[in-house]
DONULO-597457 format. One record per residue (C-alpha): x, y, z. Coordinates in pm, whole numbers, plus 32768, in hexadecimal, padded with zeros to 4 digits. Example, Ala and Ser with C-alpha at 12.3 -4.5 7.8 and 13.67 -1.06 7.14 Angstrom:
<drenbas>
DRENBA     u     v     w
DRENBA  84CE  7E3E  830C
DRENBA  8557  7F96  82CA
</drenbas>
This chain:
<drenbas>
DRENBA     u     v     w
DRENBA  E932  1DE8  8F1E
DRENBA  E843  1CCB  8F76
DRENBA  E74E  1C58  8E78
DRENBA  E61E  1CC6  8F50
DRENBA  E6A2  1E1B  8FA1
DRENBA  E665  1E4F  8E24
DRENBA  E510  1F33  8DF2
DRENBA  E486  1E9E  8C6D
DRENBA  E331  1F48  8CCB
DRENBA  E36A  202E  8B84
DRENBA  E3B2  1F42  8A91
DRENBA  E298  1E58  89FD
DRENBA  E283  1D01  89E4
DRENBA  E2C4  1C51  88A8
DRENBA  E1AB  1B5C  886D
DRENBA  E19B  1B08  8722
DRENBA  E312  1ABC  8668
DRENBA  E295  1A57  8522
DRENBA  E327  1B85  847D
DRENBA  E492  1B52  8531
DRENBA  E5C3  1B1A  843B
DRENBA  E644  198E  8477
DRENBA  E7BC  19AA  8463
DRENBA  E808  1B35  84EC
DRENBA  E800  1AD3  864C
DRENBA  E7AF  193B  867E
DRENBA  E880  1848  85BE
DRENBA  E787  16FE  857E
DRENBA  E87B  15C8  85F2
DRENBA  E8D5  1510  84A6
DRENBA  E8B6  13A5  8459
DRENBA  E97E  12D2  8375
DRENBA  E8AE  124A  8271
DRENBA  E8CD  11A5  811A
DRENBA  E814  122D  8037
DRENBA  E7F4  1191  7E99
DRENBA  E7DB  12C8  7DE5
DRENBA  E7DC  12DC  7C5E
DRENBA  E956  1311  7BE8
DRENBA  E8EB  142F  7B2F
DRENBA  E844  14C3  7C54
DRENBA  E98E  14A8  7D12
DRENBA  EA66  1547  7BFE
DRENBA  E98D  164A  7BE7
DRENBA  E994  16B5  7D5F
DRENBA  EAFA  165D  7D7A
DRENBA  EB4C  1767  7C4D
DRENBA  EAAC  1876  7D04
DRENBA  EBC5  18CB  7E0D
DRENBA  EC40  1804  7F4F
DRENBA  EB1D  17BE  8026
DRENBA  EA3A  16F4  7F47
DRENBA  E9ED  1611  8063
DRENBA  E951  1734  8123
DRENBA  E879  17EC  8007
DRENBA  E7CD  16AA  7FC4
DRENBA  E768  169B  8136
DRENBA  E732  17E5  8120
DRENBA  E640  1795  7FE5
DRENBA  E599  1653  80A1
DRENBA  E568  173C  81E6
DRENBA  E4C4  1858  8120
DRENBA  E3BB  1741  8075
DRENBA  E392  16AB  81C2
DRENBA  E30D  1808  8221
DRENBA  E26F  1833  8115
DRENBA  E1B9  16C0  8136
DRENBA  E179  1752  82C0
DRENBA  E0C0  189F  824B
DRENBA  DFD6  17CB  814A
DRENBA  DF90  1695  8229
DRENBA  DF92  1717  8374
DRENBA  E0CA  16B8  84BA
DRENBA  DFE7  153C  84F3
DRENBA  E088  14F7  8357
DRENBA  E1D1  14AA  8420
DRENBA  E10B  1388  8507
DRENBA  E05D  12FC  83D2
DRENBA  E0FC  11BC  8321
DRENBA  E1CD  1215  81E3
DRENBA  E0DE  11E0  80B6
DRENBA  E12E  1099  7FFA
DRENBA  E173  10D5  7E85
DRENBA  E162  0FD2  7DA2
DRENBA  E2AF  0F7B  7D0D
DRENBA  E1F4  0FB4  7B76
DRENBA  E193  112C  7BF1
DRENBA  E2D6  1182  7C74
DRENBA  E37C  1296  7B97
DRENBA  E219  12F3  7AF7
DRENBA  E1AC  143B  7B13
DRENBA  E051  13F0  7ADB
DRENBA  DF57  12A9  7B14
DRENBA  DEC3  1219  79F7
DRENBA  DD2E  1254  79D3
DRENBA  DC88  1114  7A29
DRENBA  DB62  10F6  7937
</drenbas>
């Protein structure tokens, strides 16, 4: 059967895909990166079960989402925030007085 001969005037169109499962049907091509993790961070995800590689993307994809809902889709065309190298690992600024 030819593609046109097919009637799809009973099914609706999907517009919006925001709720659709990443993973079930399309597979994301994967990139070779390196990546400087904390060793403890590493051990940890390595000690779960095989597959440690994929739960942390699966952990960075879910915060990207997350990052997504808050922000808005134009947070992906914005630079990365700078932050400067004496905030990283704080959890909190200081107050400036």
């Amino acid at each position: 059967m030819d593609d046109s001969a097919v009637d799809l005037s009973d099914v609706p169109e999907v517009r919006d895909w925001s709720g659709a499962l990443v993973g079930r049907f399309y597979r994301p091509i994967k990139e070779p990166v390196t990546l400087r993790l904390d060793a403890d961070v590493v051990r940890w995800f390595g000690a779960q079960r095989p597959g440690y590689q994929t739960r942390i993307n699966r952990l960075l994809r879910a915060v990207m989402g997350d990052i997504r809902r808050h922000r808005g889709r134009e947070a992906d065309a914005r630079p990365p925030r700078r932050i400067p190298a004496a905030d990283v690992g704080r959890t909190k600024r200081p107050i400036e007085k």
